[in-house]
N, C-alpha and C positions, 0 to 999 in steps of 0.2 A: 434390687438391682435395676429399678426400673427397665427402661427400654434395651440398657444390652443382654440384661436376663431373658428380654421375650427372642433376640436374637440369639441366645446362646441357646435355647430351647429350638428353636427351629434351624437353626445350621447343624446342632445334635443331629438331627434326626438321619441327615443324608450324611452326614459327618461320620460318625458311627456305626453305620448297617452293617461293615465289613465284620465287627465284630462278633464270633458269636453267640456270647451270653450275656444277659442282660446287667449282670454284675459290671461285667466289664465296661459297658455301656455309661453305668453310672460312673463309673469310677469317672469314667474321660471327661462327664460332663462338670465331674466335681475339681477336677485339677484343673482342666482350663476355668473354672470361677473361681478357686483360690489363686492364679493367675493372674485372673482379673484385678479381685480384691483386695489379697496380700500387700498391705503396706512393705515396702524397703526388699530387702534379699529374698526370691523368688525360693526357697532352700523347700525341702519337703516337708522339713520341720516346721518351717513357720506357717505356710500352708496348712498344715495340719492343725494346726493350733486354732487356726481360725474357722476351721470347717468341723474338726471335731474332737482333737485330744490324741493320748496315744493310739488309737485302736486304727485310728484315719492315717497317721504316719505309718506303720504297718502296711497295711493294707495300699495305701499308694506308692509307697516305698517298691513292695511286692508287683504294684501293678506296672511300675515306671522298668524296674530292672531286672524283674525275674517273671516274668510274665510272656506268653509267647503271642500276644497278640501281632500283627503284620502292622507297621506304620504304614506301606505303600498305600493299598488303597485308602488309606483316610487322607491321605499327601491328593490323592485322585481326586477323592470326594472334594475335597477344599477346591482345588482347580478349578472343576466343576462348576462348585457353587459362587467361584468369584465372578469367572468369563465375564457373563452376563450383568455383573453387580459394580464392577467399577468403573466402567468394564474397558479390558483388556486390550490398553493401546500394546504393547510389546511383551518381552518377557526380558528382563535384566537380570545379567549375573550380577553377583557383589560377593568380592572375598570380607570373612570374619574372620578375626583374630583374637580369640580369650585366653586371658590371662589369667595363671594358673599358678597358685603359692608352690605346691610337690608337682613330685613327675610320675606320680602315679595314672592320672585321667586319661583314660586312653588315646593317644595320638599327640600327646605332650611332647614338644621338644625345644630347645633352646631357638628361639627365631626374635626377629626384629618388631618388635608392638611399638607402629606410630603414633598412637597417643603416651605412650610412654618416653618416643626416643630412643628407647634403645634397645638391647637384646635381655629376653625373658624367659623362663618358662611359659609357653603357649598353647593350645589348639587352633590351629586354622581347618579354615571350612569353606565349603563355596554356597551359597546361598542361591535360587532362582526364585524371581520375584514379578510377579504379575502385577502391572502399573498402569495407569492411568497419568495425565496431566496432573492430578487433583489428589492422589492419594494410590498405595501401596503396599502390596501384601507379600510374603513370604509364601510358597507354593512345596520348594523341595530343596532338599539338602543334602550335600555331597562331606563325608569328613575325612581331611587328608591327613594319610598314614605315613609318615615319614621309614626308612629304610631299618632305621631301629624296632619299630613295630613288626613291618612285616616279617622280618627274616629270626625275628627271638620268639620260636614256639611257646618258653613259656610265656612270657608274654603275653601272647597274643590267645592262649588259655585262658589267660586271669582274668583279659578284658571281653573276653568271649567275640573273637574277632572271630567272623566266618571265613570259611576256609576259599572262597573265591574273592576275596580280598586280596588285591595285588597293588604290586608298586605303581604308580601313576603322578604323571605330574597333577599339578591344578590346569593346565589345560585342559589336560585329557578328562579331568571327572568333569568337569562343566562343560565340554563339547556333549558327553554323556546324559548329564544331567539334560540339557538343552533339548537332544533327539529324542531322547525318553519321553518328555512332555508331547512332542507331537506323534513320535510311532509306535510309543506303546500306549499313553494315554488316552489318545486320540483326541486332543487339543487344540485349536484351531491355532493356525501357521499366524505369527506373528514377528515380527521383526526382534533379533536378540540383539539386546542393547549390552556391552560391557566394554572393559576396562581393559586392554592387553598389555600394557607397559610393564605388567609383572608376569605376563603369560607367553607363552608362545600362541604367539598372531597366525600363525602358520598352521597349526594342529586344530584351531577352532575353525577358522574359513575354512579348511579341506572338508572338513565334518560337516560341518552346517551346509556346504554347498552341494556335498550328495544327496544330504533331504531336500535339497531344494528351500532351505528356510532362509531367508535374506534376514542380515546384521548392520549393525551400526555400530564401529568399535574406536575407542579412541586409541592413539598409537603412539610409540616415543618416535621423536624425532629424527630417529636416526633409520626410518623405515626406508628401503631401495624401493622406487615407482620409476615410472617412466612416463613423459607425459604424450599424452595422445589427442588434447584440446588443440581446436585450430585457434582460439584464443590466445593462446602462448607461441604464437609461430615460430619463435626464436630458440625454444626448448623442446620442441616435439622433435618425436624421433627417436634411436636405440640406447640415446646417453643415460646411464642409471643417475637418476640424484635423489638425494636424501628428500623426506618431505617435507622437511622445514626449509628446505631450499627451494622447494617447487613452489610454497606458499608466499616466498620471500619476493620471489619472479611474478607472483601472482597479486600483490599487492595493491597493485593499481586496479584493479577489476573488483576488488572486493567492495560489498554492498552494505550499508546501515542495517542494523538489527536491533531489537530490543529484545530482552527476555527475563523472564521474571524467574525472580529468586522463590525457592518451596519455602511454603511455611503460610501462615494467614498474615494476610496483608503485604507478600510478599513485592517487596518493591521491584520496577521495572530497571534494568541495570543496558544502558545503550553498548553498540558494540559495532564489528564489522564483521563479515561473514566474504570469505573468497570461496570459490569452489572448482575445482579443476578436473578433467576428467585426466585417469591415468592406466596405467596397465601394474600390477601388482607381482614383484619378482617373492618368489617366495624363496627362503634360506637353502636349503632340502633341494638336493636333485629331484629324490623320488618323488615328489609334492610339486614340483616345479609343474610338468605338466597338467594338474588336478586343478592345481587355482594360480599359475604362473603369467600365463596367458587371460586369463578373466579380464574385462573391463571393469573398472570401479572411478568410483568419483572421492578426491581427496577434501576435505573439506578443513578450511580453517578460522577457527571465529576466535576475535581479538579483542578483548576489555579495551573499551575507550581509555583506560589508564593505563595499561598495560601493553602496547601492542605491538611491540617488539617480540613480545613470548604468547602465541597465539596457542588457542587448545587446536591439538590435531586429531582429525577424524577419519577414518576410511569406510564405504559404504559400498555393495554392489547393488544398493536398489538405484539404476540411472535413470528411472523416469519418474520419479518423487520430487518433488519441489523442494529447494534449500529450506524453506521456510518449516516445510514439515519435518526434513531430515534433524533441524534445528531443535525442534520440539521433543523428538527423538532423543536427540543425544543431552537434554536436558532431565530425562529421567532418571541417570545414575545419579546427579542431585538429588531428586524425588527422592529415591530408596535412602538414600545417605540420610536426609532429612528426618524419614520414617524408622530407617532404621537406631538414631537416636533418639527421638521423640517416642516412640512406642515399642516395639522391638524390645529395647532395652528396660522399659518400663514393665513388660508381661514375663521378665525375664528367661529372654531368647540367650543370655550368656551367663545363666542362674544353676545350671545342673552340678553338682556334686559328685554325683558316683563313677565309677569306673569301667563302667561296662559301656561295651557297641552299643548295644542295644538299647540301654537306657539314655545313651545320648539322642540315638535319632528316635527315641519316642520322646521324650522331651522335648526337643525342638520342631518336631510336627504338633504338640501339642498347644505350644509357647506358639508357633504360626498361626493356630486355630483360635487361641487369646488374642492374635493380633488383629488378625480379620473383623471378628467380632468390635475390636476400640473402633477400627476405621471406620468400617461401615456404619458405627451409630454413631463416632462424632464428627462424621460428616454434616450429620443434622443437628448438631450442639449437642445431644443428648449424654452424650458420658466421653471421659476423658480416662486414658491409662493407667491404674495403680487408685483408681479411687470408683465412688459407685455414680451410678447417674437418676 
C-alpha cells in the first residue's frame, strides 16, 4: 500500500480510540483498506474477498451492522485529524442521492436522481465536508427519513431506526449537522458553505446565526432582499426585489474575476463578479425578526458566456473581500469534484444492508477511506480504488 498504508496506520490510531476492543480496532482498519483497494463495487463481499475469504465477510458484515460500536466520535476524530491537514478553509454541506434497485434500504423513497433525470427509488443524505481550495474530505453525515419511515414502527424495527429519530426536513438536519461540528465537537468556527435552492434558506441562517457561525449560500432567484448599498441609490430603500433583479440593477458595478475550475490543471474560466449590500426578508413571521433584519451582502458572478444567468450568492460575512467570498463559494465545486473523483471511488454510495446503523458506519468509514486518497494523493503518491 505504500504511502497510504503508512497513513492509514496513523490516522488509525486517533481514528479509532473511541473504540473499545482491539478487535474492533482491527476490524475499522481492515474495511477502510478493503475501501481502499477493492477494485469496482465497494459491497462487503468483495472486500472480503480480497482481505480474507468467508470468515472476513462475516465478521465485517457483523462488525458494519450488528455491532454497537458509536460512529460519532470516530466522525470527531476524523475532524480532528483533517483541521490542521488540509487545512480547513470552510465546512460545506452537499446533499447525496443513492440510488437503490428495492425499497427495502432504510430511508428509501421514490425521489428525483439528477443524474438519472428522473424519479427513483433513492436515499438522500446530507453530507458535511471540510475543504480546502486544493482538496476535500467528508467529516459527518445526516440520513434523511422520509414520513413513511418515521411513522411505520415496523419499519423502522427492521431498520433498527432509533427511537429519537424524527421527521425533519434537509434543512433542519444540516443546520444540525453544521452546529454539532462547532458545539459539540468543538471545531473551529469556519464559514458554512452550501446550496439552498433545494433547502429552506431561512431555517439554516436562523440556526447558523445563533452560533454565531457566518455562511456563504447560493440562492434561487427568486430570494426577497432589499437593497441597502448607497451604490444602487435608485433601489435602496423598503421596496422588496427579487435577487436576480437586484443583480440586474447592479450590473454596471460589477468587477472581472477569474476562477479556476477543481480538478489538476484546472483551467482559469474569466467572469464578472457584482456585489450589493442588502437586508434579507425571511419567508416566516416568527424568523423574520431572528435574521429579517440582518445585514448581508448579495453577491453575483456571471460566466463571460453566459451572463445573463449569473450564480446567486448570499453572505453575512460584510467585511470579507469579494475576492475571498469568491473562493468561498467556489468550494461546493471543490466537494462536487471530490465527491466524484474519490468519494465515489472508496465507495461512499456502496452499502447494501438495511440497517441505521450499518449506513452511518459505513459512510464514516468510506469518509475515513476518503481522507486517507486525499491527503496522500496530494503528494502523487496513490490514487482511489488502486494501491500507491
Amino acid at each position: 500500500m505504500g504511502c497510504s498504508g503508512s497513513l492509514l496506520a496513523e490516522i488509525s490510531r486517533s481514528l479509532f480510540a473511541s473504540l473499545p476492543r482491539a478487535d474492533q480496532r482491527k476490524k475499522g482498519v481492515e474495511y477502510v483498506r478493503g475501501l481502499l483497494e477493492t477494485p469496482g463495487r465497494k459491497s462487503i463481499r468483495n472486500m472480503a474477498h480480497l482481505l480474507g475469504g468467508r470468515a472476513t465477510d462475516q465478521s465485517l458484515h457483523h462488525f458494519i451492522s450488528e455491532s454497537t460500536w458509536d460512529w460519532t466520535p470516530v466522525r470527531q476524530a476524523l475532524a480532528q485529524y483533517l483541521v490542521p491537514r488540509l487545512p480547513v478553509a470552510a465546512w460545506v454541506v452537499q446533499n447525496m442521492v443513492i440510488r437503490k434497485a428495492g425499497q427495502h434500504s432504510v430511508g428509501v423513497d421514490r425521489k428525483f436522481v439528477p443524474a438519472a433525470g428522473r424519479v427513483l427509488n433513492a436515499q438522500q443524505a446530507i453530507g458535511v465536508w471540510a475543504a480546502s481550495g486544493s482538496r476535500s474530505s467528508p467529516v459527518n453525515w445526516g440520513l434523511h427519513l422520509p414520513q413513511g419511515w418515521i411513522e411505520d414502527a415496523p419499519r423502522r424495527s427492521r431498520a433498527s431506526i432509533p427511537d429519537n429519530a424524527e421527521l425533519e426536513t434537509l434543512a433542519d438536519r444540516a443546520a444540525k449537522l453544521c452546529v454539532e461540528l462547532v458545539s459539540d465537537w468543538a471545531m473551529p468556527v469556519r464559514p458554512v458553505v452550501f446550496d439552498s435552492r433545494l433547502m429552506d434558506v431561512t431555517t439554516i441562517v436562523d440556526r447558523l446565526g445563533r452560533r454565531g457561525i457566518p455562511f456563504v449560500t447560493r440562492i434561487d432567484a427568486s430570494v426577497p432582499l432589499t437593497v441597502t448599498d448607497p451604490a444602487l441609490t435608485g433601489h435602496r430603500g423598503s421596496t422588496v426585489m427579487q435577487a436576480a433583479e437586484i443583480i440586474r440593477a447592479a450590473k454596471g458595478t460589477s468587477q472581472p474575476v477569474r476562477r479556476r475550475e477543481p480538478g489538476p490543471g484546472g483551467a482559469l474560466r474569466p467572469g464578472r463578479l457584482a456585489h450589493v449590500a442588502v437586508k434579507y426578508h425571511a419567508g416566516r413571521t416568527g424568523l423574520r425578526r431572528a435574521c429579517g433584519a440582518r445585514q448581508m451582502v448579495l453577491l453575483g458572478l456571471a460566466d463571460i458566456n453566459a451572463p445573463d444567468s449569473p450564480q446567486l450568492w448570499l453572505t453575512d460575512m460584510l467585511k470579507v473581500h469579494p475576492a475571498v467570498l469568491l473562493k468561498l463559494c467556489a468550494l461546493l465545486d471543490r466537494v462536487e469534484y471530490d465527491f466524484d473523483e474519490v468519494a465515489k471511488n472508496v465507495g461512499i454510495e456502496d452499502y447494501a444492508g438495511r440497517s441505521f446503523d450499518g449506513w452511518h458506519r459505513h459512510v464514516t468509514l468510506a469518509s475515513a477511506a476518503h481522507a486517507v486518497s486525499v491527503l496522500t494523493s496530494a503528494h502523487g503518491t496513490f490514487a482511489a480504488g488502486g494501491t500507491g
